[in-house]
Structures are given as structure tokens and as C-alpha cells.
C-alpha positions as CSV (number, residue, x, y, z in Angstrom):
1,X,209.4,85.7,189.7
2,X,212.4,87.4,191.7
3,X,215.2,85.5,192.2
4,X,217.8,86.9,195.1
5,X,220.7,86.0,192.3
6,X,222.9,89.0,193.2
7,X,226.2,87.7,192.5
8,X,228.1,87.5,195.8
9,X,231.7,85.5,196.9
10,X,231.4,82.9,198.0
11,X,232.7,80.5,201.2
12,X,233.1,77.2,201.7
13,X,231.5,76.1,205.4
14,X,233.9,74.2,207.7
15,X,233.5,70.5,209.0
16,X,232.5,72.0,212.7
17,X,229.3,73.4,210.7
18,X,228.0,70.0,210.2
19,X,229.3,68.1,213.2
20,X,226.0,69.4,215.4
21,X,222.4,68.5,215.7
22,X,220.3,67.7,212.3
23,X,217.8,70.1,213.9
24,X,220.3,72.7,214.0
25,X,222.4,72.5,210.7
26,X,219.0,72.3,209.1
27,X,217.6,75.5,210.4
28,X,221.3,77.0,209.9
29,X,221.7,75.4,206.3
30,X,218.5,77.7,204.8
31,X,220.1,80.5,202.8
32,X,223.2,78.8,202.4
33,X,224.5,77.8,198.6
34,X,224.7,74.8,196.9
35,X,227.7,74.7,194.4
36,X,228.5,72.5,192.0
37,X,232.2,73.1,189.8
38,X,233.6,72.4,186.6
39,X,236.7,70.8,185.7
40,X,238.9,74.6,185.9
41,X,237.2,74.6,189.5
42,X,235.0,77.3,188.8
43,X,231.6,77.3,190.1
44,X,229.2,76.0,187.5
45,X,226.2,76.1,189.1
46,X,224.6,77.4,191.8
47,X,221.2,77.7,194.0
48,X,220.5,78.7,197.3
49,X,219.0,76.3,199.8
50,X,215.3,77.4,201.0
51,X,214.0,74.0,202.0
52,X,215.0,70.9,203.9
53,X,214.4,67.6,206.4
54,X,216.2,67.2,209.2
55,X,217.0,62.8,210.0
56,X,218.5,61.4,213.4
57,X,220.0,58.4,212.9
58,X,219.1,55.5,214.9
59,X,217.0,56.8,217.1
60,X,214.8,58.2,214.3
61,X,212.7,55.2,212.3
62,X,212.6,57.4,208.8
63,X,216.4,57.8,209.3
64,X,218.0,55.4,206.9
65,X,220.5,55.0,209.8
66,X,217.7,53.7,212.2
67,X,218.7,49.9,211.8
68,X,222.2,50.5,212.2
69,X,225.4,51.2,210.6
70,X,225.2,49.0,206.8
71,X,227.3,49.4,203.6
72,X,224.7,51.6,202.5
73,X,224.0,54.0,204.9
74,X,228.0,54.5,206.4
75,X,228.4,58.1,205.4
76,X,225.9,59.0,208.0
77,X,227.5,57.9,210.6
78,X,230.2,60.2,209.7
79,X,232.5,61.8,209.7
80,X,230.5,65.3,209.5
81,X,229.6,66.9,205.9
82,X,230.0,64.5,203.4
83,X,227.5,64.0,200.7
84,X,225.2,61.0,201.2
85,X,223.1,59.8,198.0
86,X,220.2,57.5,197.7
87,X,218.0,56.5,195.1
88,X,214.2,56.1,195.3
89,X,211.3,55.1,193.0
90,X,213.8,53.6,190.6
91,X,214.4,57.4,189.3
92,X,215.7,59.9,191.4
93,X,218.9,60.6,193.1
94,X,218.3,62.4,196.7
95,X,221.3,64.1,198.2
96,X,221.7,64.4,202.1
97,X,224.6,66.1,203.9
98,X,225.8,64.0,207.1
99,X,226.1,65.6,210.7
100,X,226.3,65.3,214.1
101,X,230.0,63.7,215.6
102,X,231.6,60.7,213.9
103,X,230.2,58.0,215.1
104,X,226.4,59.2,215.4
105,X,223.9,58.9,213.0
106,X,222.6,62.1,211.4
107,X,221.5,64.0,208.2
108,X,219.8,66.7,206.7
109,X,217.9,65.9,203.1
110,X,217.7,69.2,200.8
111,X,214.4,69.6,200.2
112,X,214.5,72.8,196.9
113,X,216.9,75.2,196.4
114,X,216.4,78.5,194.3
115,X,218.7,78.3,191.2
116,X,221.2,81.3,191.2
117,X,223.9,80.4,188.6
118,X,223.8,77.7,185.5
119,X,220.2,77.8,185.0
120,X,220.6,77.0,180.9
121,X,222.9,73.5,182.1
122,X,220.3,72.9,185.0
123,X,217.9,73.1,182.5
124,X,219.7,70.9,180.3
125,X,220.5,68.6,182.6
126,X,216.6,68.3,183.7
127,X,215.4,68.0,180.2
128,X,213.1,70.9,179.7
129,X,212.9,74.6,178.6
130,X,212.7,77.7,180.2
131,X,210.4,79.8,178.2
132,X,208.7,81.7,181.2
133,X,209.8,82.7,184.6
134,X,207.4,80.2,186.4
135,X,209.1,77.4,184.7
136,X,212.7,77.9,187.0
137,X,210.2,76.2,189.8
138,X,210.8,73.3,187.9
139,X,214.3,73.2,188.0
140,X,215.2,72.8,191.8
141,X,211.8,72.5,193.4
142,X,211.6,69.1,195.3
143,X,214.7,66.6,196.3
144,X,214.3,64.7,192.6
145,X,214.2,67.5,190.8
146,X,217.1,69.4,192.3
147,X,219.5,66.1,192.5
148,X,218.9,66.0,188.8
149,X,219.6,69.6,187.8
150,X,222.9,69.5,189.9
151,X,224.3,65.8,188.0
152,X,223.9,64.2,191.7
153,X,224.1,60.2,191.2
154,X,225.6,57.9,194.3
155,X,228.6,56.6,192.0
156,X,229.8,60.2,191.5
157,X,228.7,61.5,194.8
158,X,228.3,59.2,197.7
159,X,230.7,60.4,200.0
160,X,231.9,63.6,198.9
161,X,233.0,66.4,200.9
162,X,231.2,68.6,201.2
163,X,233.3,70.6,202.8
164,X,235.8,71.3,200.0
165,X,235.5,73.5,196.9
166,X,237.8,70.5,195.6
167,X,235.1,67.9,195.4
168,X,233.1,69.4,192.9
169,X,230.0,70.1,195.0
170,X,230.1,71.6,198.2
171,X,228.2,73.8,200.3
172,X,229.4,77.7,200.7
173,X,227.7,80.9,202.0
174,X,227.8,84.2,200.6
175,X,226.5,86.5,203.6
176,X,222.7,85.5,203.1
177,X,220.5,85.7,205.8
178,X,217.5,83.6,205.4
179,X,214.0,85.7,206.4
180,X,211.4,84.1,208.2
181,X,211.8,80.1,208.4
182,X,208.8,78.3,208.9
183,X,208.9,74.5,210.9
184,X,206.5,71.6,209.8
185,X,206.2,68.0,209.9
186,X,208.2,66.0,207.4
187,X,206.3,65.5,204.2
188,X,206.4,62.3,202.1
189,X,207.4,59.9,204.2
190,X,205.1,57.2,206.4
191,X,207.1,57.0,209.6
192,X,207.5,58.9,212.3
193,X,206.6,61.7,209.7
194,X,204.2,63.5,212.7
195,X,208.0,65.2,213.1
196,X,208.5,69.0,212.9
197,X,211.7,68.7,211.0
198,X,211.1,70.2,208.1
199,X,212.7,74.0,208.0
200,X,211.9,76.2,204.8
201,X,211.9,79.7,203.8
202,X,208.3,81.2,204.5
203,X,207.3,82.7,201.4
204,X,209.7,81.5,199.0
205,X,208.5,79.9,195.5
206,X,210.8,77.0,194.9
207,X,209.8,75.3,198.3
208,X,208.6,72.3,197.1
209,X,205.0,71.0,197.2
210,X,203.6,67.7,199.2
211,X,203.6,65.6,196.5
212,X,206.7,67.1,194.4
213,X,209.6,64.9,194.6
């Protein structure tokens, strides 16, 4: 499997980034790179985004923000860029970034990401072995999956700003520029999930399957 792991520098991406359409920042968000640091700072690890879900907000009814503002759902309603964290099935953490203006509901849900840097902790952190190049698809490939390789949990990360290489996980860009995108429906949801909202990386091996969470 070939992984586009060149090692590049790396930029954070500003609040204006975020504060647009989920349609757009979703699109725009493919290619970018997740980042999460250590204690000195440093990146520890790192994987390039290649699939996500575009939500919007109230006016969307599989937006967690379509009944309204709640203690549970405030970081999408801004301000733009911070982390929002939820967990589903009793088992898995799923990390959203918010968008659109302060004050409007919106998110985007990352879908996989390709790992680039800190395989062995993401490994580590997932509880399995990388004996074969096939088995990195395990790592990152679905929103469970990739929420557990990064350490993502709502008490740590609800709420963090994404925006800042001081948070400990943010959102950069090293110059990528994602190939062909493909546009679906949203998978694994029940409502309104007849949607084309769901932007990925045509050809890329770490977009996640229907039924991978």
C-alpha cells in the first residue's frame, strides 16, 4: 500500500477557514492533516484527511444541532473550528469540526484519514499489530476507528481549537492537493441520509466502508 507520507511543514488553518458552509469546508478539508502533539508540542501524530460528512445545523434533521442549541450540542453553534466530540454505540468517540458563523449550526464529521506520522502509538492506542501493509486500513479507516487511534474522548476534547497548534490537536496543511474527490449520500445514518454530503478521495484505500465505523 502507498502511503503519500513525504514529510512536509506543516500549517495551522485560520478560524476564517471554518467559518463557511459545511459543504464547502468539507470539500476544502480533503487533503488537509490531522495533528495531534505531545507535551514538548511537537507533532506526535499525524494522518491526512481523505474522507468526511458534511452536517447543517438546524435545518438538517441528522445534524445533532437540528433541535436546537442544548448543553450538548453548543460547540456547533460556534464559534468556527473547534472540536466537537460525541459518543455513539456506547464505544466510540466521533470527532466533528464546527463551521459556518457563530451563531449557526454547522459541522463536518471526519470520516478516515490516511495515517502519515505515529503509526506504532496509533497502533497502540487501537490495540492491534501492524504486521502487513493492509493492516494501516485499520488504523484510521472509519470515524470510530480514527477517534481512537488519535486519543479523541469528549472530556479531553470537546471544544478544542482546532485552530491552534497549542491545543494539542488541530488541523494544518502541508501544500497537498487532494486528486479527484468523489460526492455521495451520507452513509450510516437513517435521516435525511438521501444527502450528497459525503466528500472523499476517489481511489484512496483508507476511505471507509458502509458499515465501518
Amino acid at each position: 500500500m502507498c502511503l503519500h507520507n513525504e514529510t512536509r511543514a506543516i500549517s495551522h488553518l485560520d478560524r476564517t477557514f471554518f467559518a463557511r458552509s459545511p459543504r464547502r469546508v468539507a470539500r476544502e478539508l480533503l487533503g488537509k492533516v490531522l495533528v495531534r502533539t505531545g507535551d514538548d508540542g511537537k507533532p506526535r501524530m499525524t494522518a491526512r484527511i481523505v474522507e468526511v460528512e458534511a452536517y447543517l445545523g438546524e435545518q438538517d434533521p441528522a445534524s445533532h444541532a437540528y433541535p436546537g442549541p442544548t448543553s450538548r450540542n453548543a460547540v456547533m453553534f460556534g464559534p468556527a473550528g473547534f472540536a466537537y466530540v460525541y459518543f455513539i454505540y456506547g464505544n466510540h468517540y466521533c470527532l466533528n469540526v464546527s463551521c459556518e458563523q457563530e451563531g449557526r449550526a454547522g459541522a463536518v464529521l471526519f470520516r478516515a484519514l490516511e495515517p502519515l506520522t505515529g503509526i506504532e502509538e496509533m497502533a497502540q492506542a487501537r490495540g492491534i499489530t501492524i504486521s502487513h501493509p493492509r493492516d494501516l486500513i485499520k488504523l484510521t479507516s472509519g470515524p470510530g476507528r480514527l477517534g481512537e487511534a488519535f486519543r479523541v474522548t469528549r472530556s479531553r476534547d470537546n471544544g478544542c481549537d482546532l485552530t491552534s497548534p497549542a491545543s494539542g490537536l488541530w488541523i494544518g496543511t502541508d501544500g497537498f492537493r487532494a486528486p479527484t474527490i468523489r460526492v455521495t449520500p451520507r452513509i450510516g445514518i437513517t435521516k435525511a441520509a438521501e444527502k450528497r454530503l459525503r466528500y472523499f478521495i476517489a481511489g484512496n484505500p483508507f476511505v471507509s466502508g458502509r458499515k465501518t465505523l
